[in-house]
ROBA-582348 format. One record per residue (C-alpha): x, y, z; residue in one letter; residue number from 1. Coordinates in nm, 3 decimals, padded with zeros to 5 digits. Last residue first. Example, Ala and Ser with C-alpha at 12.3 -4.5 7.8 and 13.67 -1.06 7.14 Angstrom:
ROBA-582348
<rec <01.367, -00.106, 00.714>, S, 2>;
<rec <01.230, -00.450, 00.780>, A, 1>;
This chain:
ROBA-582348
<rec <00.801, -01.063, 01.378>, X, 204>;
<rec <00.513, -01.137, 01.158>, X, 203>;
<rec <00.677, -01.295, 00.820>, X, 202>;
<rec <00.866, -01.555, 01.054>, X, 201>;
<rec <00.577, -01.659, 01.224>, X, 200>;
<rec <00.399, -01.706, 00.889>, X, 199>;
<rec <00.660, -01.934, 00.755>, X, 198>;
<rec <00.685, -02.155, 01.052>, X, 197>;
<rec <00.374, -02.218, 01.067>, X, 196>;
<rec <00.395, -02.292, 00.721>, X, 195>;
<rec <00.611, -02.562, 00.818>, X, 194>;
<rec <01.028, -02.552, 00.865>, X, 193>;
<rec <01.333, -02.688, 00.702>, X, 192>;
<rec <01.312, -02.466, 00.390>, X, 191>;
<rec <00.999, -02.381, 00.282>, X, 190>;
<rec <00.936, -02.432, -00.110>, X, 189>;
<rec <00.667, -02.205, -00.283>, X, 188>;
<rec <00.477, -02.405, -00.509>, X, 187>;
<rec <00.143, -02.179, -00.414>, X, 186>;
<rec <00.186, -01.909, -00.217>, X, 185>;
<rec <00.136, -01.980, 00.199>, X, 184>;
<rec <-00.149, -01.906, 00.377>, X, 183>;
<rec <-00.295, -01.662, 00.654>, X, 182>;
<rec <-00.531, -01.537, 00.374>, X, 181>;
<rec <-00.445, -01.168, 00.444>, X, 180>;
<rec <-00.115, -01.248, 00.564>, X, 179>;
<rec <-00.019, -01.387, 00.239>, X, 178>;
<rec <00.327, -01.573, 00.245>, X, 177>;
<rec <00.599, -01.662, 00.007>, X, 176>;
<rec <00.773, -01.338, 00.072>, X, 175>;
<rec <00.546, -01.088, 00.236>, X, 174>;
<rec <00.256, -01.150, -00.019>, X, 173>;
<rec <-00.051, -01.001, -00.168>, X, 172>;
<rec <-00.159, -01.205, -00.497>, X, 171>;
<rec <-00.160, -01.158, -00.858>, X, 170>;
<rec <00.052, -00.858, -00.882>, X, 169>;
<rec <00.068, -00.730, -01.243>, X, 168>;
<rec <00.463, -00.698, -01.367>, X, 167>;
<rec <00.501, -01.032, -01.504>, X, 166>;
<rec <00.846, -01.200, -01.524>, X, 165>;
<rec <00.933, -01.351, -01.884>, X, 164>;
<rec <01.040, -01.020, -02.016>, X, 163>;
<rec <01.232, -00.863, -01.744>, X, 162>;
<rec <01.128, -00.559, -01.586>, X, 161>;
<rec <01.276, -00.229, -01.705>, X, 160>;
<rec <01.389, -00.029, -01.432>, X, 159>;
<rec <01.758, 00.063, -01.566>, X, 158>;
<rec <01.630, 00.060, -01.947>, X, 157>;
<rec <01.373, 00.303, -01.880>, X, 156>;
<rec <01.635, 00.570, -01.765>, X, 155>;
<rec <01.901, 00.518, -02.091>, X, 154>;
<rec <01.700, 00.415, -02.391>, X, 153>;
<rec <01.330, 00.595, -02.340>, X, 152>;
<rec <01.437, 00.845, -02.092>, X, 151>;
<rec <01.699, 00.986, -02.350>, X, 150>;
<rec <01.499, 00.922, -02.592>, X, 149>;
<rec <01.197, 01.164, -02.464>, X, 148>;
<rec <01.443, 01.414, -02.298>, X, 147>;
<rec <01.617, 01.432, -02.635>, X, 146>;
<rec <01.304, 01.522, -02.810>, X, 145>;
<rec <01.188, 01.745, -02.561>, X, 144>;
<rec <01.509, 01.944, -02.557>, X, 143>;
<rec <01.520, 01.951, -02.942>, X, 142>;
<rec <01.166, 02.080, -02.941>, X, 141>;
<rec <01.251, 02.361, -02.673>, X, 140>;
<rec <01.526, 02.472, -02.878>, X, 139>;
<rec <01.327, 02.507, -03.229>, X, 138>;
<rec <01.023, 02.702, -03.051>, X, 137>;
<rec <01.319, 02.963, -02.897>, X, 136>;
<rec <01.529, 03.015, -03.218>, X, 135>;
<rec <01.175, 03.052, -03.419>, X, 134>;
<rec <01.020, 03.294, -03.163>, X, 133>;
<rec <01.341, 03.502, -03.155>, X, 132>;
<rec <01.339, 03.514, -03.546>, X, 131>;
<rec <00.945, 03.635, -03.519>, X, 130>;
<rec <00.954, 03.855, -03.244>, X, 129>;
<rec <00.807, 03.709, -02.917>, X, 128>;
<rec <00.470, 03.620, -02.741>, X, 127>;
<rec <00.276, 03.437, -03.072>, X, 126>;
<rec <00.555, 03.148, -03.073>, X, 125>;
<rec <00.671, 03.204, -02.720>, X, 124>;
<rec <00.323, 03.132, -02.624>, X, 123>;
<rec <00.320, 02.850, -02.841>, X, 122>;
<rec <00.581, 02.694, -02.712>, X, 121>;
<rec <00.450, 02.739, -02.345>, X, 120>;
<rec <00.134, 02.581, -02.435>, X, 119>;
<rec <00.367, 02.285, -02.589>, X, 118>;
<rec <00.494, 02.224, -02.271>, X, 117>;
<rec <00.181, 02.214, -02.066>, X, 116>;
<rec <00.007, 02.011, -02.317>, X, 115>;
<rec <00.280, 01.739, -02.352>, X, 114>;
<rec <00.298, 01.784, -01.933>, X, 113>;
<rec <-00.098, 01.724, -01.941>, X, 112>;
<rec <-00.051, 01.415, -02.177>, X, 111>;
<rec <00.171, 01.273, -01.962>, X, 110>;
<rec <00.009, 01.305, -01.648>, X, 109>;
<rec <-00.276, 01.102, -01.860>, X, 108>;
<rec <-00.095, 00.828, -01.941>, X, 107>;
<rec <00.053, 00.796, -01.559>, X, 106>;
<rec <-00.303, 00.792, -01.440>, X, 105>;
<rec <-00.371, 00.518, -01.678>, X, 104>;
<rec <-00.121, 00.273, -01.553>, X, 103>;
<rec <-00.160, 00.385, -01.192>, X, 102>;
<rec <-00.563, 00.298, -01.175>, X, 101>;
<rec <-00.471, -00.056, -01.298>, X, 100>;
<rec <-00.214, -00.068, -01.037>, X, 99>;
<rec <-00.419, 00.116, -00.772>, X, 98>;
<rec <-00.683, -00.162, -00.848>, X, 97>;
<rec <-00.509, -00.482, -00.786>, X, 96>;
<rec <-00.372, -00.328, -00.460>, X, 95>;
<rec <-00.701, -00.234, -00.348>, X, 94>;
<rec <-00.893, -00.638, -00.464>, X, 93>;
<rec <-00.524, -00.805, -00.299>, X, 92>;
<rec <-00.587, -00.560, 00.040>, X, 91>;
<rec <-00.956, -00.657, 00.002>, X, 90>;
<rec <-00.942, -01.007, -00.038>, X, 89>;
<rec <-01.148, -01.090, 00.355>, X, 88>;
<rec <-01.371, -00.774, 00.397>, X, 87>;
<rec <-01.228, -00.397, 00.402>, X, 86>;
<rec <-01.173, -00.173, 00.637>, X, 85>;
<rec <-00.788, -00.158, 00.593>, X, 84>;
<rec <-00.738, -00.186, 00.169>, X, 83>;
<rec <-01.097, -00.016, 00.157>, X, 82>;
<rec <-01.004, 00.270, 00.276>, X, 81>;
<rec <-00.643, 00.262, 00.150>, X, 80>;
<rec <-00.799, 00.272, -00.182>, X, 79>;
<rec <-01.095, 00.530, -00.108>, X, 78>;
<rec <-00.888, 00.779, 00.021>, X, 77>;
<rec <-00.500, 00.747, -00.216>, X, 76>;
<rec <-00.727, 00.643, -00.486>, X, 75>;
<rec <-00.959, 00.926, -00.484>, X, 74>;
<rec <-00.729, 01.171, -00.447>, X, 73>;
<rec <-00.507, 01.025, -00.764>, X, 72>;
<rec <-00.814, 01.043, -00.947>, X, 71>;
<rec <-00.853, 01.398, -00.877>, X, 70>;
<rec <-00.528, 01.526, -00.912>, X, 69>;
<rec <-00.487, 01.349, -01.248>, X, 68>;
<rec <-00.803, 01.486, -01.365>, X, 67>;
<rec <-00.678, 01.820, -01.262>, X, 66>;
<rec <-00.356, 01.785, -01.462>, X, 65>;
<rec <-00.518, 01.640, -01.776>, X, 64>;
<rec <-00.807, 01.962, -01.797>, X, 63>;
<rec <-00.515, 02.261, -01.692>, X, 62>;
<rec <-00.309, 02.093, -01.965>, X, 61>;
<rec <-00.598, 02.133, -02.216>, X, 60>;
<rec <-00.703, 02.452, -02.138>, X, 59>;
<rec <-00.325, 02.575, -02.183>, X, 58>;
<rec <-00.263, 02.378, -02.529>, X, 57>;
<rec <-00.682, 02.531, -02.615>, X, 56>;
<rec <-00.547, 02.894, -02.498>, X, 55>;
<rec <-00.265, 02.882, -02.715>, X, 54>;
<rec <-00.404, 02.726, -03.033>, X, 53>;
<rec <-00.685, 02.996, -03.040>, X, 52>;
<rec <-00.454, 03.265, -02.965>, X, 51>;
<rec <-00.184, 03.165, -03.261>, X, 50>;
<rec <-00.502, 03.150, -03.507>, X, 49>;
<rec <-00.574, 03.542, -03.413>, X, 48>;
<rec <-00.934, 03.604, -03.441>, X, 47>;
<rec <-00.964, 03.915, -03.219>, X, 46>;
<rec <-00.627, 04.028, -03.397>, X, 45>;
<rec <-00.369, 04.147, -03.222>, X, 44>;
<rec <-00.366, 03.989, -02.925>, X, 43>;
<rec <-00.269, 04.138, -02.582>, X, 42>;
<rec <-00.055, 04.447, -02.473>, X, 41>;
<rec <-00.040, 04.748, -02.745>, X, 40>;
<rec <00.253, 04.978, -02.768>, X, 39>;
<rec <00.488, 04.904, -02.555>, X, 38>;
<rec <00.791, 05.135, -02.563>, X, 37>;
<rec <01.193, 05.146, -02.704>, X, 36>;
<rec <01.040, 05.128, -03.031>, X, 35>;
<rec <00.676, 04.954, -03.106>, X, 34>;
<rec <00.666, 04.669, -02.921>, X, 33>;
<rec <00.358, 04.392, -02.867>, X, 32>;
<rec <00.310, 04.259, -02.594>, X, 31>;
<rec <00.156, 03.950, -02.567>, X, 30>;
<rec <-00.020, 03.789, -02.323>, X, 29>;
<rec <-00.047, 03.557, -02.016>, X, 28>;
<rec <-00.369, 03.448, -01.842>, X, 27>;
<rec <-00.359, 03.093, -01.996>, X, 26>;
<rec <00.033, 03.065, -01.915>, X, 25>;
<rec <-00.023, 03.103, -01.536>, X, 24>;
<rec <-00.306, 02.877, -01.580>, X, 23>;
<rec <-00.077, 02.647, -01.750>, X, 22>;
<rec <00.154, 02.645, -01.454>, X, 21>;
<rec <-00.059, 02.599, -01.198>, X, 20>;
<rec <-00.198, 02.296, -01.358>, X, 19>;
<rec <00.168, 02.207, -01.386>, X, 18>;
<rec <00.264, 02.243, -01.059>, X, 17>;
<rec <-00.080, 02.055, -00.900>, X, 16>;
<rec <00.023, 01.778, -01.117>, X, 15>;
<rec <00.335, 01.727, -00.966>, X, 14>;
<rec <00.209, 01.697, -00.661>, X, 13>;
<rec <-00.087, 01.451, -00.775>, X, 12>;
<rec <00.172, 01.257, -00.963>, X, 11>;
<rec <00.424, 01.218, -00.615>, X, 10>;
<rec <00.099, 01.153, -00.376>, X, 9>;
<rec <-00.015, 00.899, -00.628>, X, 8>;
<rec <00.276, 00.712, -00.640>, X, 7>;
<rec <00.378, 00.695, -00.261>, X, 6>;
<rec <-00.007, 00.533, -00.192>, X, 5>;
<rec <00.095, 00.288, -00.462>, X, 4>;
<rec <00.404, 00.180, -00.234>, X, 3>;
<rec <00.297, 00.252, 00.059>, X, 2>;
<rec <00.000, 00.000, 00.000>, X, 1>;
């Protein structure tokens, strides 16, 4: 449980930064320089294409981050609810569920930081002079990129799970044991001892 509990609490934190983030961006606008002075603040144009895609990146980030926030509330109360006051197969039916819930909640934390960051492209894009806006655009995509591989080949590859073991949890276990059933896995060997044995070892 500390384990999925520990997951949620770290997306729903980071999250919260990046919905306050984009609605930092969302209420940001351009100025527009004549000289040495400003001389008009905000778009253009009242149809302006580069507004449009700005404000949807930004409503779009705000959207994936607070959905994230919100799931990950609901799992980190109602799963450990249920995990302790729960009937018999509860912890295994909580645990079961924060993974499934995990998978998807990651998904979406990604889309909201793909939103987030582009947002902020586009708001240099429509924000700054046009060479300026090109230099700046063009950096942040060869960041992302090489953040993406980089994480792809080099920090995936450390944590990767091996191919032939399976990464779903199929039962709730201190070693070979389940306290929650008071038995022992199936085929799991104990060495010079009973299950007694086993589960007396698991609770000290």
């Amino acid at each position: 449980m500390n384990f999925f509990t520990g997951n949620f609490r770290v997306l729903a934190k980071q999250a919260t930064f990046l919905c306050g983030l984009s609605f930092g961006c969302l209420y940001s606008k351009p100025t527009y320089r004549g000289g040495e002075f400003p001389v008009e603040n905000g778009w253009r144009d009242p149809d302006a294409y580069q507004e449009l895609l700005f404000c949807s990146l930004a409503t779009l980030g705000i959207g994936f981050s607070m959905l994230v926030m919100i799931v990950s509330a609901w799992c980190l109360i109602m799963g450990t609810d249920l995990a302790y006051r729960g009937d018999d197969g509860s912890m295994s039916r909580a645990i079961n569920g924060m993974y499934e819930e995990r998978k998807w909640v990651l998904r979406i934390f990604y889309c909201g930081l793909s939103c987030t960051i582009s947002a902020v492209g586009s708001l240099a894009w429509a924000k700054l002079r046009e060479y300026v806006s090109v230099y700046c655009v063009a950096v942040l995509f060869c960041f992302c990129v090489g953040t993406v591989l980089y994480v792809r080949f080099s920090v995936r590859e450390h944590f990767k799970f091996p191919a032939e073991n399976s990464r779903r949890p199929n039962e709730f276990l201190v070693g070979d044991y389940n306290p929650e059933f008071s038995r022992v896995a199936s085929g799991a060997a104990v060495k010079g001892g009973s299950s007694g044995d086993v589960q007396l070892k698991v609770l000290k």
